[in-house]
N, C-alpha and C positions, 0 to 999 in steps of 0.2 A: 068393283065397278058394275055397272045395271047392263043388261043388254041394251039398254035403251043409251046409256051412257057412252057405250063401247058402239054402237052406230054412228052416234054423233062424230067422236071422235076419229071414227073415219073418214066419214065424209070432210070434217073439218080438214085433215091431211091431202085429202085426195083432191078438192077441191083447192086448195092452197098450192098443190103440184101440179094442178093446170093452169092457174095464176101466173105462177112462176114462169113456166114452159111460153105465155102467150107474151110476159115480158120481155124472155128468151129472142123468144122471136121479132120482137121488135126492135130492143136494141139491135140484134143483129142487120137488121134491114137499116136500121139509124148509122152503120158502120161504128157501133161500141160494141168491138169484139172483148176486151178483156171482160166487160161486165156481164154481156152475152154467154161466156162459159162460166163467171161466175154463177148466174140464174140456170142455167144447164144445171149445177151441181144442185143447186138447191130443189128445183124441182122433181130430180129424182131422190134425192135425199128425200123430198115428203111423200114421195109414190112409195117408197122402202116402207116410211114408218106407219103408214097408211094400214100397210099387209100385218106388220108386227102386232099395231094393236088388235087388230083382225082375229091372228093366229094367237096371242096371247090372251087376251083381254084385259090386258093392262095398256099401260103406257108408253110408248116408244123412249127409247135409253135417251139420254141427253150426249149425243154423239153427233159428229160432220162428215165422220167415217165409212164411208161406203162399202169397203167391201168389211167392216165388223158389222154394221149395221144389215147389210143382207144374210150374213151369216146368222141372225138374230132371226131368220125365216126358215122355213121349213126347206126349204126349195137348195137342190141340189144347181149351183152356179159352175159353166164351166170355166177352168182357169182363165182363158183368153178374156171371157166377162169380166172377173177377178181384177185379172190385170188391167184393161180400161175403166175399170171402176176407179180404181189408185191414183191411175191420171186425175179423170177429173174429178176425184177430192181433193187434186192438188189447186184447182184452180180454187177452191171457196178462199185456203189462204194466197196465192198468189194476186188475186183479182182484188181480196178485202186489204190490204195493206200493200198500195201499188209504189210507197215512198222507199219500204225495201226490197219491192221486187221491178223495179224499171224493166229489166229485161222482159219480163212474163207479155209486158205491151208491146213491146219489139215482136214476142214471136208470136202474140195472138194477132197474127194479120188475116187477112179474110179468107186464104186458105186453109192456113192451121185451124179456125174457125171452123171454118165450113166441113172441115175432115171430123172435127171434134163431134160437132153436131149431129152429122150424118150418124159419126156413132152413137151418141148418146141417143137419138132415133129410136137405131134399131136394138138398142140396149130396154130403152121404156117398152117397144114393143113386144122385145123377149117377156119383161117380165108381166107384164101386164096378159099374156097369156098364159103365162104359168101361176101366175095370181087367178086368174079367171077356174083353173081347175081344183082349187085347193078349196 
């Protein structure tokens, strides 16, 4: 891949992760919480793969995986990261097939929501400054 290829293909992630994030935000404001964590996941899911091709100059893996997929970066995460990462990749399948997860809509109510979010916040925020020194 070209430098000039591997720019592109940043910005393509990175811009598609603020996409998502402003989606995020809207349904949330709409009260579509399950879809709201589902675009949560996704959104960091393309800030992650943003960095990989970054650090790599390849491709980002074809993963939904968050915490394999920051592992695919340089950057030391710490566990508590780790562990809310899990969560919300649990929502991409929760949110994306809601006929076998009923429940998942049950407990994304606009608190669970609003907690999820909060983290995933200050999760983008974490990395997006440790992306910024690398």
């Amino acid at each position: 891949m070209t430098k000039t290829d591997e720019k592109k293909l940043v910005q393509y992630w990175s811009t598609l992760s603020e996409h998502d994030w402003e989606v995020m935000r809207t349904l949330y404001k709409g009260k579509v919480f399950a879809q709201a964590l589902f675009f949560l996941h996704l959104s960091l899911e393309k800030l992650i793969k943003s960095q990989i091709v970054k650090e790599s100059g390849g491709h980002a893996p074809f993963s939904h995986d968050l915490p394999y997929l920051v592992g695919k970066t340089s950057l030391e995460v710490p566990e508590q990261i780790v562990e809310q990462l899990r969560t919300i990749t649990s929502f991409n399948m929760e949110a994306r097939y809601p006929d076998e997860k009923m429940g998942f809509y049950k407990k994304a109510d606009k608190k669970y929501t609003s907690e999820w979010i909060e983290s995933g916040t200050r999760i983008k925020l974490w990395l997006k400054s440790q992306f910024a020194k690398k």
